[in-house]
C-alpha positions as MATLAB code, in Angstrom:
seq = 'XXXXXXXXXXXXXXXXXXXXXXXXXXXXXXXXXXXXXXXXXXXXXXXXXXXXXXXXXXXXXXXXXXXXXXXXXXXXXXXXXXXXXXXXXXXXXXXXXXXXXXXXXXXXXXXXXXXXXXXXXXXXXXXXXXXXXXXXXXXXXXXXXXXXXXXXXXXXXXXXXXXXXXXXXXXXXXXXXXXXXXXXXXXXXXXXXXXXXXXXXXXXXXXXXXXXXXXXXXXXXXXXXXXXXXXXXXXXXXXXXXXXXXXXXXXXXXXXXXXXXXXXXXXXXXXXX';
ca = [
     116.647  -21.144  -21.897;
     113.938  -23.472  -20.299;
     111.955  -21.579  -17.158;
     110.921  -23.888  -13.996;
     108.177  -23.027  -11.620;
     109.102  -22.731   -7.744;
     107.398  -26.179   -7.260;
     109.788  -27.549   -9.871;
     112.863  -26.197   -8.402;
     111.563  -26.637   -4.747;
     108.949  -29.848   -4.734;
     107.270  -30.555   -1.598;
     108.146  -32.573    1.264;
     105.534  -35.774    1.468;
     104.451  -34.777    4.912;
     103.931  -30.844    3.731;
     101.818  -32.769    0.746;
      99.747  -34.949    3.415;
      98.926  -31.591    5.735;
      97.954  -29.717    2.651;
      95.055  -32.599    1.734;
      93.692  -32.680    5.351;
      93.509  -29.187    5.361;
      91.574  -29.239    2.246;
      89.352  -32.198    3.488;
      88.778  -30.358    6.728;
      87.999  -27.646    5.322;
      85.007  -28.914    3.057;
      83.618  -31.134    5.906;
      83.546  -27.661    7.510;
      81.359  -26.274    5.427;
      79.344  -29.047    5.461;
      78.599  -29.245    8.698;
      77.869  -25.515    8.600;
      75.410  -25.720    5.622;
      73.720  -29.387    7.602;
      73.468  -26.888   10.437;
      71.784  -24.216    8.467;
      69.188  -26.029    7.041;
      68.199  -28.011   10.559;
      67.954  -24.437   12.633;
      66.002  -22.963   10.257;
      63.831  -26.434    9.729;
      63.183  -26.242   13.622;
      61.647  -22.606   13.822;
      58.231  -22.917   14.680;
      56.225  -21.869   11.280;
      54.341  -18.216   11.580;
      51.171  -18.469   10.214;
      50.374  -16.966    7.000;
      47.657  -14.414    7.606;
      44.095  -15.395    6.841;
      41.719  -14.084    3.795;
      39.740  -11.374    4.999;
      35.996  -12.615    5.689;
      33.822  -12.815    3.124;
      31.194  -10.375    2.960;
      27.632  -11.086    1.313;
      26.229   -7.933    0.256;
      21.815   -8.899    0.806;
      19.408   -6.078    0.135;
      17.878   -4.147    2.082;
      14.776   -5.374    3.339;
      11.602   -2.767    3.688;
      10.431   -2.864    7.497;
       6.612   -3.160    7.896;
       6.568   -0.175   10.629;
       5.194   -1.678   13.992;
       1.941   -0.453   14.159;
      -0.231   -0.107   17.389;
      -3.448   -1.495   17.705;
      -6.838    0.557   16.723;
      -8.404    1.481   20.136;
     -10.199    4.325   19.152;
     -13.179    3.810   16.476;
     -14.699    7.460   17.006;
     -15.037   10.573   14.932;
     -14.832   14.297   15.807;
     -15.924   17.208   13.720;
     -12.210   18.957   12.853;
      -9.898   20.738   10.218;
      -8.027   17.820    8.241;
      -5.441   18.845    6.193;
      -3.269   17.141    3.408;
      -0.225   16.760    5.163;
      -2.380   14.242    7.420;
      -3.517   12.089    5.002;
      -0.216   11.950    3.888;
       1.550   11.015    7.470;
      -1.816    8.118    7.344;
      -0.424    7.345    4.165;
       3.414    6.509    5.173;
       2.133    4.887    8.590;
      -0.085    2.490    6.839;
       0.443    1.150    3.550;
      -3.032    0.111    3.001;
      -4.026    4.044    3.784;
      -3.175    5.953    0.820;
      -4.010    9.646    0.029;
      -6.928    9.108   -2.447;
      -8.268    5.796    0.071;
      -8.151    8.801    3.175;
      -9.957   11.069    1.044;
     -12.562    8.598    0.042;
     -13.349    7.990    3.606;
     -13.729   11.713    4.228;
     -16.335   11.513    1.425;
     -17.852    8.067    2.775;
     -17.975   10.264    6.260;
     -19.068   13.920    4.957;
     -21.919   12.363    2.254;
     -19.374   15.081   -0.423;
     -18.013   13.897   -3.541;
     -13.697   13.369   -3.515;
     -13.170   17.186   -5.089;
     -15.870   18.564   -2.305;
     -13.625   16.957    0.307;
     -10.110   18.184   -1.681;
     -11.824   22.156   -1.703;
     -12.267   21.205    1.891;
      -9.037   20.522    2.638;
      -6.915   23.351    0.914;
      -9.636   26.168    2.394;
      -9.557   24.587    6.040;
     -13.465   23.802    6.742;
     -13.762   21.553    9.422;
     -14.835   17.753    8.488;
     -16.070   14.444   10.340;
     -12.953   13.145   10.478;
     -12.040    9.448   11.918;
     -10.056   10.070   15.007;
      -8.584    6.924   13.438;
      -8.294    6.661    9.626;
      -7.245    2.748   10.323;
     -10.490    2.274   12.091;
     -12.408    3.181    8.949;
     -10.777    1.506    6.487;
     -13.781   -0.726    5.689;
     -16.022    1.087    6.928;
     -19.841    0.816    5.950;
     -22.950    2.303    8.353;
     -25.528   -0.303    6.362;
     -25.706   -3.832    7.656;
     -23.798   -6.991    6.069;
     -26.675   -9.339    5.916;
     -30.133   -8.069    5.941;
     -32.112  -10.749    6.552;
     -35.447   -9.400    5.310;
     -33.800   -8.576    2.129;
     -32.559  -12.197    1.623;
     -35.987  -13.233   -0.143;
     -34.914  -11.083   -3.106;
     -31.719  -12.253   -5.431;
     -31.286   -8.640   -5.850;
     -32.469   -5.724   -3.907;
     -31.398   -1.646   -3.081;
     -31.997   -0.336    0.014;
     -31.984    3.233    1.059;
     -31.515    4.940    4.485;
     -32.407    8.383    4.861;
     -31.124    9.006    7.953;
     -27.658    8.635    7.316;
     -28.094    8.889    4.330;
     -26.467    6.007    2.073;
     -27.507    3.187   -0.272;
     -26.715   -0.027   -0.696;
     -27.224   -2.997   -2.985;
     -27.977   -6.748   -1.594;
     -27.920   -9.794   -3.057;
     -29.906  -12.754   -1.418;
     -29.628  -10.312    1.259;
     -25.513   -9.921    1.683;
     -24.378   -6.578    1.008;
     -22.496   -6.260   -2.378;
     -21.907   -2.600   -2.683;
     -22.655    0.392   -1.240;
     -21.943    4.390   -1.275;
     -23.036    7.479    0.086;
     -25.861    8.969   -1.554;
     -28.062   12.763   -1.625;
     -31.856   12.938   -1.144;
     -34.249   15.505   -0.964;
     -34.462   18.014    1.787;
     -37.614   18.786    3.794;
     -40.784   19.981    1.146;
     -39.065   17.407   -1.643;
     -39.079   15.013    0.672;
     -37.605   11.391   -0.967;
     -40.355    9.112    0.062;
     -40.286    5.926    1.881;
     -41.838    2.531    1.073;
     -41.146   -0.132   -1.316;
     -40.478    0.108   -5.073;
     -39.047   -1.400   -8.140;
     -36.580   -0.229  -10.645;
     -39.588    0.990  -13.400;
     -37.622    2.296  -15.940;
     -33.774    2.422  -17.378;
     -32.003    5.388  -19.117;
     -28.145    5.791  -19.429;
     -28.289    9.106  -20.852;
     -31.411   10.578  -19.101;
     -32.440   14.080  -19.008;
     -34.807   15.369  -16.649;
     -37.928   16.759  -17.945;
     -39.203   19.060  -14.181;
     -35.427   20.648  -13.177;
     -33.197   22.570  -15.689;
     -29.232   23.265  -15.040;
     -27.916   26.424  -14.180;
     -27.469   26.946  -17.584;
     -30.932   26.582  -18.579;
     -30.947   23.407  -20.259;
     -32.753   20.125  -18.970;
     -30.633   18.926  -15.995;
     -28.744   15.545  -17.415;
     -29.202   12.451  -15.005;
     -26.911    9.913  -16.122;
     -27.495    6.139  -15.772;
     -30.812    6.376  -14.307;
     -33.088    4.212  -12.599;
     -36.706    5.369  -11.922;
     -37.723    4.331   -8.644;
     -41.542    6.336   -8.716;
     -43.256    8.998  -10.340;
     -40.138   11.519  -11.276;
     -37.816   10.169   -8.757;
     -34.547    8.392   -9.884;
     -31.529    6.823   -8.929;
     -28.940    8.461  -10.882;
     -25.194    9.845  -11.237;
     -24.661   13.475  -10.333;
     -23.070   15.969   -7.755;
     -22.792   14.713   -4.219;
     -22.333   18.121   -2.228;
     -23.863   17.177    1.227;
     -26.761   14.708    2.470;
     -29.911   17.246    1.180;
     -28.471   18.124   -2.243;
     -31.276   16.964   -4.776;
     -35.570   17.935   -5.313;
     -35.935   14.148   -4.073;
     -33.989   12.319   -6.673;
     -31.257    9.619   -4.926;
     -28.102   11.316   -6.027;
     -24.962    8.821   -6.145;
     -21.314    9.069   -7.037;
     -20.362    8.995  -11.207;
     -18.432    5.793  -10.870;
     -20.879    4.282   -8.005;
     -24.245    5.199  -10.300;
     -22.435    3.356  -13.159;
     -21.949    0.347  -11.422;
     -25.127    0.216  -10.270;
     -26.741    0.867  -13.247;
     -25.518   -1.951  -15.385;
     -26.097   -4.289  -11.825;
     -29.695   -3.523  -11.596;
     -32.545   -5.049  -13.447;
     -35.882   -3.733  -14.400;
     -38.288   -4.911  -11.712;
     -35.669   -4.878   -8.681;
     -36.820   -4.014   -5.734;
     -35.828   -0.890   -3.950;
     -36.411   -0.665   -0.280;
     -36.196    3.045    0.741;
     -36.192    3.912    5.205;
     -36.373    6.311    7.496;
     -33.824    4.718    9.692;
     -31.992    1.310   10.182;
     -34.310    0.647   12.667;
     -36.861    0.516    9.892;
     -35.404   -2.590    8.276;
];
């Protein structure tokens, strides 16, 4: 037996068929209009702004500060206890100051070798000191240009007064250092000489060490008689039997500078010259 749907058995009116369609059509214009809609509110909402990359940040460097430094107003010098925490405060302050550079102008000041000035220090003995250290950087008591030493191409002079020594060339100061003479009774003459003799490795033939043994007088320059020019211990300004007593490094130099036959020029005072 053959089974028929409702719609079979009970077909549609035409008008029922007609309502159904608009429905339908109404329906999907519907939705149409409600997607249209959709897509134009959403198109008109003003647009937040995306947020912004974080600023860039350039990492530099740091950059070293040149400390502001005052100007130099006092040039003076006071006898007083230095001590190495000084030198070292002079040292961060100024970078052309450094420990050994305060030390050497102790020694430039005190007519002492650098480890005279060092034994000073650690036991407490009062020094000259620069009230300053910046004020004595360059510091030199002899005179730049001595005019009546600009006849010779090379010349040493010697103050005794001070006491320091100096050599010249054409009359312009080339190089200079503190330097020991003889005390009162071993007087180190003055007048004018010449460099008589050279000897790197001298040894002196009137003084013995305190060992007994011919004192040694490195790089040597004999200025008269048993007087010399030469390296040794620089403990104060009246440390020698007349002999001109310089700095190891500073005898050296001016050893191999000098020539036989230079003159050397050896004052009483400044004044002299």
């Amino acid at each position: 037996m053959k089974t028929h749907s409702i719609a079979e058995i009970f077909p549609p009116s035409p008008g029922k068929v007609r309502l159904q369609t608009l429905t339908r059509n109404l329906t999907a214009g519907l939705l149409s209009c409600l997607v249209l809609w959709s897509c134009t509110a959403a198109s008109s909402q003003p647009s937040r702004p995306s947020p912004s990359p974080p600023p860039t940040s350039f990492s530099h460097p740091p950059q070293e500060r040149t400390p502001v430094q005052s100007p130099v107003t006092d040039r003076g010098s006071t006898y007083r206890v230095v001590t190495e925490e000084e030198l070292i405060q002079w040292e961060q302050t100024d970078p052309g100051l450094s420990f050994n550079r305060c030390r050497e102008i102790l020694s430039r000041l005190n007519i002492k070798a650098g480890y005279h000035i060092s034994d000073d220090l650690r036991r407490g003995r009062a020094l000259l000191a620069p009230n300053d250290f910046r004020a004595f950087k360059d510091w030199t008591p002899l005179p730049c240009h001595a005019p009546k030493l600009a006849e010779f191409p090379k010349a040493i002079l010697v103050v005794k007064e001070i006491p320091f020594l100096g050599w010249y060339e054409n009359g312009f100061l080339t190089g200079d250092a503190p330097a020991c003479i003889g005390p009162p009774g071993e007087d180190t003459r003055a007048g004018r000489f010449v460099v008589i003799e050279k000897d790197a490795d001298h040894k002196s033939r009137s003084y013995r060490n305190d060992l007994g043994e011919p004192a040694w007088m490195p790089w040597a320059l004999r200025v008269y008689d048993t007087v010399w020019i030469h390296a040794g211990d620089v403990s104060g300004k009246h440390c020698s039997h007349g002999c001109i007593i310089l700095p190891v490094k500073t005898a050296e130099r001016l050893f191999h500078w000098a020539d036989l036959e230079t003159p050397v020029v050896i004052v009483e005072s400044l004044s002299d010259l």
